[in-house]
C-alpha positions as CSV (number, residue, x, y, z in Angstrom):
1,X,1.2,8.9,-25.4
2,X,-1.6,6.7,-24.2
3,X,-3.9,6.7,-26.8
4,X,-3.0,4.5,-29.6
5,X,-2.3,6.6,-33.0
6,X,-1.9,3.7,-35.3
7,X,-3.9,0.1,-34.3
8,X,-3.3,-2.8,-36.4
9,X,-5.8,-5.6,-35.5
10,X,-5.5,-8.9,-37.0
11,X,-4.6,-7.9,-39.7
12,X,-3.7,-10.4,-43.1
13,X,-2.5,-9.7,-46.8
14,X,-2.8,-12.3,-48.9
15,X,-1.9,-12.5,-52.5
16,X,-2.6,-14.7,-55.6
17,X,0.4,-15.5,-57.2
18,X,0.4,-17.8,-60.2
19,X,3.5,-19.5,-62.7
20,X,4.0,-21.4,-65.0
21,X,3.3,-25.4,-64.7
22,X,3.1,-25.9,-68.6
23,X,3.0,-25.2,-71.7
24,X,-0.8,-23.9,-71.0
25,X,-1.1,-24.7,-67.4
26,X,-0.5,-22.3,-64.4
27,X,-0.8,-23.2,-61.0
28,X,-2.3,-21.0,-58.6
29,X,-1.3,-20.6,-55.5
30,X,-2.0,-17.7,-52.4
31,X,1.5,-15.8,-50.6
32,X,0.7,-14.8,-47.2
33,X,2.7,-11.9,-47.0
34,X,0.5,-10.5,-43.7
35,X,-0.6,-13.0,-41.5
36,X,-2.5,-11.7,-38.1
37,X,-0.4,-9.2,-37.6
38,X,-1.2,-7.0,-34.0
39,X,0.4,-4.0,-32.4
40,X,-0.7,-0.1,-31.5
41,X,1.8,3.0,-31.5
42,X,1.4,5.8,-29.6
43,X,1.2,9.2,-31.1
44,X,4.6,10.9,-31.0
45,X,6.4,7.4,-31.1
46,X,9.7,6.5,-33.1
47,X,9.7,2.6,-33.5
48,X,11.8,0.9,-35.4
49,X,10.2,-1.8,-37.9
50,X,12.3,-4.4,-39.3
51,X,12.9,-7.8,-40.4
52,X,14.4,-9.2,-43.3
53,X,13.8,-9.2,-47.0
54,X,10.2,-10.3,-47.6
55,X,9.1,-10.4,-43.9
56,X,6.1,-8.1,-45.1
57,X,7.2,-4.9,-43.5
58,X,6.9,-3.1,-46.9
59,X,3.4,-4.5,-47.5
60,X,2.2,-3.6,-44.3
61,X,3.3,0.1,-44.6
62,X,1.5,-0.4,-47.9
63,X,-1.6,-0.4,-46.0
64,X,-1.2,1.7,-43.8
65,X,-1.0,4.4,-46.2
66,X,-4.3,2.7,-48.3
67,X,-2.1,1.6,-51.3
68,X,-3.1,-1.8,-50.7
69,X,-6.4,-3.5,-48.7
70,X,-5.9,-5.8,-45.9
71,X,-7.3,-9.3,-46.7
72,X,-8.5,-9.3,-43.0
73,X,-8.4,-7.8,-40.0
74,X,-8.6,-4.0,-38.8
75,X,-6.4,-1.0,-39.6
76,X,-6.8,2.5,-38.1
77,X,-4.4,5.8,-38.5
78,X,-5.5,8.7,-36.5
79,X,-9.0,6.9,-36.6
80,X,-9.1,6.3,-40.1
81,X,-9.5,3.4,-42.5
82,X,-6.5,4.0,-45.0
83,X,-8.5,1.9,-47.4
84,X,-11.5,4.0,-47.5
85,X,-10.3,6.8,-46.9
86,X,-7.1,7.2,-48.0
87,X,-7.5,10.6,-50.0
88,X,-8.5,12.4,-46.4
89,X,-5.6,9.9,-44.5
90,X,-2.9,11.5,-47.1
91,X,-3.3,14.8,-45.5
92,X,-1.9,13.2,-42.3
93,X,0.7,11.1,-43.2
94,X,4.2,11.3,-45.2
95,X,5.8,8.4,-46.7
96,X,9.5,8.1,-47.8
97,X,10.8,5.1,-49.4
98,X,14.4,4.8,-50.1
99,X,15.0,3.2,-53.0
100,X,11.7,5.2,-54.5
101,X,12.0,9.0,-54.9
102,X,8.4,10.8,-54.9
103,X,10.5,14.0,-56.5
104,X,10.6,15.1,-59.9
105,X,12.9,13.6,-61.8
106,X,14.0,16.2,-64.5
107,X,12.9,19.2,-62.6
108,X,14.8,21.5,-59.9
109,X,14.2,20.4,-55.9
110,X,12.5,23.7,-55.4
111,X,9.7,23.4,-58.3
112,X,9.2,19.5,-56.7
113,X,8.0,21.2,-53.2
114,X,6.1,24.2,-55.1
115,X,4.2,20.7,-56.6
116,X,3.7,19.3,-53.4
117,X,2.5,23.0,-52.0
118,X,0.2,23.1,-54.5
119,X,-1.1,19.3,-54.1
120,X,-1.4,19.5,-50.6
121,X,-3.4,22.8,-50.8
122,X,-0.4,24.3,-47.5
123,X,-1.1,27.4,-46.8
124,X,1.0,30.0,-48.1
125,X,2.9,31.0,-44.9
126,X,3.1,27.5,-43.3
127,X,4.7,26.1,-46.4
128,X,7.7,28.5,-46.3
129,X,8.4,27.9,-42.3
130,X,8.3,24.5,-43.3
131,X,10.0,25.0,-46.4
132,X,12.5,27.3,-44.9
133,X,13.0,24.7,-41.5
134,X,13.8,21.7,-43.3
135,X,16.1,23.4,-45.8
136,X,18.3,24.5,-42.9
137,X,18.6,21.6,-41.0
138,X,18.9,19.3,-44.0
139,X,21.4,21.6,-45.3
140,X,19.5,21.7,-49.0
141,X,20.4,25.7,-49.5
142,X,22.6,24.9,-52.9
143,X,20.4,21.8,-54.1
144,X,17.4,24.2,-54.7
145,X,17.9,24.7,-58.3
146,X,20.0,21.6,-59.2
147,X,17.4,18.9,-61.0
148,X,16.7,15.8,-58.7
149,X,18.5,13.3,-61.3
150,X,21.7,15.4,-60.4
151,X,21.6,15.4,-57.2
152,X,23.4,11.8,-55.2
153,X,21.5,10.1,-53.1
154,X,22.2,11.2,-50.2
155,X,21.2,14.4,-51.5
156,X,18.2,12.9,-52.6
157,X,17.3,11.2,-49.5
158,X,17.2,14.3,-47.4
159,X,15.4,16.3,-50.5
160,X,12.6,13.4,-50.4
161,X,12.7,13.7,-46.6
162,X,11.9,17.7,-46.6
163,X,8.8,16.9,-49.6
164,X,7.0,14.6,-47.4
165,X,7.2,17.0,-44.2
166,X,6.0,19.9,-46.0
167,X,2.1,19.5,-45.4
168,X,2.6,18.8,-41.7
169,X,2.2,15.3,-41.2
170,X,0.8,13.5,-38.0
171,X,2.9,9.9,-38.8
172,X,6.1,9.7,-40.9
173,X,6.7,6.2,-42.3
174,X,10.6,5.7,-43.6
175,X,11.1,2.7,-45.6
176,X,14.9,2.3,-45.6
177,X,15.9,6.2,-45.6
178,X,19.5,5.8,-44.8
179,X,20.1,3.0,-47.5
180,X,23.5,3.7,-49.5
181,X,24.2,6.9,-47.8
182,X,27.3,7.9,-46.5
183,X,28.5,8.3,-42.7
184,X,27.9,12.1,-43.1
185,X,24.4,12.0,-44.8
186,X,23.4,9.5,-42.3
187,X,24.2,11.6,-39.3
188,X,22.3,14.7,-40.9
189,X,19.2,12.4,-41.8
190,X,19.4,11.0,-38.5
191,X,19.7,14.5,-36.4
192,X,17.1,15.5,-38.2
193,X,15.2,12.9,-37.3
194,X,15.2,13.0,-34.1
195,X,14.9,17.2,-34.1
196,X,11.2,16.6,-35.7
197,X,10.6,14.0,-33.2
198,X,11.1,15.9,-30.1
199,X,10.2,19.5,-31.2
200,X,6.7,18.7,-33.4
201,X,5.6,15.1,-32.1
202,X,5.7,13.7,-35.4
203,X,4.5,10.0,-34.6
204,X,7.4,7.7,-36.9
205,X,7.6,4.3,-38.1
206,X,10.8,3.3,-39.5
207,X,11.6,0.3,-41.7
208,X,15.6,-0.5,-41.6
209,X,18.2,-3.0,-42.4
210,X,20.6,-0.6,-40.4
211,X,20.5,-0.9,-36.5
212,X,22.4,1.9,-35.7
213,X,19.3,3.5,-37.3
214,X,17.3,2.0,-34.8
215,X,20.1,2.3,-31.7
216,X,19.9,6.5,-32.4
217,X,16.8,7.1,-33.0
218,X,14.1,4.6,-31.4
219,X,13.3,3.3,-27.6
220,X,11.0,0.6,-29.3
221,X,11.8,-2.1,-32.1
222,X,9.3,-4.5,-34.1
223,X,10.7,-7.5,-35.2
224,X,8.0,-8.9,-38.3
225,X,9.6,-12.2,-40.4
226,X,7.0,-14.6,-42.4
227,X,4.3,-11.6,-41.9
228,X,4.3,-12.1,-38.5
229,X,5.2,-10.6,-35.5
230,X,7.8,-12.1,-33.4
231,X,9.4,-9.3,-30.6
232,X,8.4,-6.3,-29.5
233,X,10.2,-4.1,-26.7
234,X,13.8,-2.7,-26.3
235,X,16.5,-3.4,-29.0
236,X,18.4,-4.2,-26.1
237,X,15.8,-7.0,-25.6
238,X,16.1,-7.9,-28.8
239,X,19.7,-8.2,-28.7
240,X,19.7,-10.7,-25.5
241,X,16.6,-12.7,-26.8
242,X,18.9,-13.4,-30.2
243,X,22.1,-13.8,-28.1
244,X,23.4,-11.4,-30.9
245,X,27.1,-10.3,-30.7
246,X,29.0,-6.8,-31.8
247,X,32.3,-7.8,-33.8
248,X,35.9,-5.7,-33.1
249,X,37.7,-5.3,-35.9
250,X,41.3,-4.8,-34.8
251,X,44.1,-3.7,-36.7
252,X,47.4,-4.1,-35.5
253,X,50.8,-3.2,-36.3
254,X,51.7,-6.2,-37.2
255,X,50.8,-9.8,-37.2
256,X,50.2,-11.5,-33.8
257,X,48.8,-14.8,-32.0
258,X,45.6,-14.6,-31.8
259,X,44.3,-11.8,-28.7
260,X,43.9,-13.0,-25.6
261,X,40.6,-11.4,-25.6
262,X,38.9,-11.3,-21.9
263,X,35.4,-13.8,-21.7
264,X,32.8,-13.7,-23.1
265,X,34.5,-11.8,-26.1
266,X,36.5,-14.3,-28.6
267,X,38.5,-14.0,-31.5
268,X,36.4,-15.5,-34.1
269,X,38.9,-14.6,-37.1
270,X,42.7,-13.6,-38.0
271,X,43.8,-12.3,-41.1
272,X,47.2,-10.9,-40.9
273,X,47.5,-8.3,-38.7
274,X,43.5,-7.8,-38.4
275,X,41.9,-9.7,-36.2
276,X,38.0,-10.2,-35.5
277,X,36.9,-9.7,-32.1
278,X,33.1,-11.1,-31.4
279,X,31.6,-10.1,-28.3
280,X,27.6,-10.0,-26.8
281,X,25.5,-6.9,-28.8
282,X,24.2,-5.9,-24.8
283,X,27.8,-5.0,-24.0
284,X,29.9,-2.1,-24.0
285,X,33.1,-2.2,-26.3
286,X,34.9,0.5,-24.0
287,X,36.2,-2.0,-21.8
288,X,37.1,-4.5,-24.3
289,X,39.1,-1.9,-26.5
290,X,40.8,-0.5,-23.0
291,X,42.0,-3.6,-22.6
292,X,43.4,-3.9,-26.4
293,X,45.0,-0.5,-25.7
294,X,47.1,-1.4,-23.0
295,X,48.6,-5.0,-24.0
296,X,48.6,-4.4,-28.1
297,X,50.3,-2.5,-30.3
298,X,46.7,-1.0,-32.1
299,X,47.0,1.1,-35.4
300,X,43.1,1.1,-35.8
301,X,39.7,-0.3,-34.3
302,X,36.1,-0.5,-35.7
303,X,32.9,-1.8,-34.1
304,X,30.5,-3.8,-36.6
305,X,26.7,-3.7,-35.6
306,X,25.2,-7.3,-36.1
307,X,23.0,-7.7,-39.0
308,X,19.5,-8.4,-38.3
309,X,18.9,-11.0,-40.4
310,X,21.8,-13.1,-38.4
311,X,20.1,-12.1,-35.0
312,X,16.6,-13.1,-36.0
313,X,18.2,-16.4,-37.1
314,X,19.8,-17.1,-33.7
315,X,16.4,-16.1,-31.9
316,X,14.7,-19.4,-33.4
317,X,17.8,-21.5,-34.3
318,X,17.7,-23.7,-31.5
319,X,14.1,-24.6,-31.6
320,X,13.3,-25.0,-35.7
321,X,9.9,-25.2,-35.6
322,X,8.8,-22.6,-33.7
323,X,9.0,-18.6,-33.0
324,X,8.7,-16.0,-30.9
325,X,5.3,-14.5,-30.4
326,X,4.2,-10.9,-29.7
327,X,4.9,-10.5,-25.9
328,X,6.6,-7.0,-25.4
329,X,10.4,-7.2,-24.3
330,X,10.8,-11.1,-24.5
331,X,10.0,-13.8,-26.9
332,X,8.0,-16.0,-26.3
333,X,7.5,-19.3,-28.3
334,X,4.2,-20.1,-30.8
335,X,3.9,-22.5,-33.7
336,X,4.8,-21.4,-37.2
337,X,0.8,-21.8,-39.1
């Protein structure tokens, strides 16, 4: 895992936008949705890749499958230019995006991977191992001959999942694969996951709103917001460097004073007999909820992740004006161009 699978140099997106100004005037203006973004992964890495709406993580996936061109800079995937090379490049790669299904619509799962057999040119034997793999461990047995539009999406998901593994791929990119899915189907997507990962090497970049995704499945998180990037390292770095915080939600039997909840944790919110415990994101709630246990009558407790939006938010709130720049495991500060 030392040489670098995917190297993204510099690299910008820009975009001309233009609206409306008049009844025959439009202004013109450019949308940086890239700008001088810089970071390697390793082959056989998971990392996590996230930000929030608009912070160019979909565009930058984009081009690293050759959909799009850079506007600058230097992309490589397994030593080649998506861009120019992008028909070779697909033989590599497999993309799933989440609120996108690359299935047929009207036709039965199965005939959508005889397609993609067929596309791909697999041979013969290695597409039913594959075939034959990912149907077991996604659990897609009965969805075979059911049409795509039937199937929910969770179903769907892992369907779209199994069709972009069946070639082979060197790099998996997941834009937003858990998104709407149940606790189950996220567990079996996520297993999954992290099966391929360890037992073929498959190199993944995943794009999430959802940081359990990332908690389970990746040792490494990219932060991007505004096109650049502003953290990469640990989530638990990430966590400390946006002084984020986990929230209790505690339900007891019936309504009480507020919890006289041990420091640093705080009850940030009562509402009847629920109550809102916030504490840091780099804790553990076991000792929190140990303590609940043994001073309050408890009829249920849930743990809320903190949403990353909120802890990017906190990493530059009290400093507007600036961000965090690309040194691994800690933020550092640059000035927004």
């Amino acid at each position: 895992m030392t040489e670098p699978f995917i190297e993204v140099d510099r690299v910008e997106k820009v975009f001309d936008v233009r609206r409306r100004t008049g009844f025959l005037r439009r202004e013109r203006r450019q949308v940086r949705a890239v700008d001088g973004l810089s970071f390697t992964v390793a082959r056989g890495e998971m990392v996590g890749y996230i930000g929030p709406n608009g912070a160019g993580k979909s565009t930058t996936i984009k081009m690293l499958t050759g959909i799009l061109t850079p506007s600058g800079g230097r992309l490589r995937v397994a030593g080649i230019d998506p861009a120019r090379e992008r028909t070779r490049l697909a033989h590599r790669i497999g993309v799933v995006f989440g609120q996108r299904t690359t299935l047929w619509w009207d036709l039965p799962l199965i005939d959508s991977y005889r397609l993609v057999h067929r596309m791909y040119r697999v041979p013969d034997a290695r597409y039913r191992h594959n075939l034959d793999r990912c149907v077991e461990l996604l659990e897609l047995g009965d969805l075979l001959d059911v049409p795509v539009r039937q199937l929910s999406l969770g179903q769907r998901m892992r369907g779209d999942i199994a069709a972009a593994l069946l070639h082979d791929p060197d790099v998996l990119y997941l834009d937003e694969p858990t998104i709407g899915l149940d606790v189950v189907s996220k567990a079996k997507v996520r297993s999954f996951l992290k099966d391929l990962n360890a037992e073929r090497g498959t190199t993944v970049l995943l794009t999430t709103h959802d940081l359990q995704d990332i908690e389970q499945l990746c040792s490494r998180v990219m932060v991007i917001d505004h096109g650049r990037l502003m953290y990469d390292g640990p989530l638990a770095g990430l966590h400390e460097a946006g002084e984020s915080e986990r929230t209790l939600v505690v339900d007891l039997e019936r309504e009480l004073p507020p919890i006289d909840a041990p420091a640093p944790a705080r009850v940030v919110r009562v509402d009847g007999p629920r109550q809102y415990l916030a504490f840091p994101a780099t804790e553990s709630a076991a000792p929190l909820v140990a303590r609940l246990a043994t001073r309050y009558p408890l009829v249920d407790l849930s743990v809320r992740e903190p949403d990353i939006e909120a802890v990017i938010a906190r990493m530059y709130a009290e400093q507007p004006g600036t961000r965090p720049a690309r040194e691994p495991g800690r933020p550092a500060q640059a000035p927004i161009s």
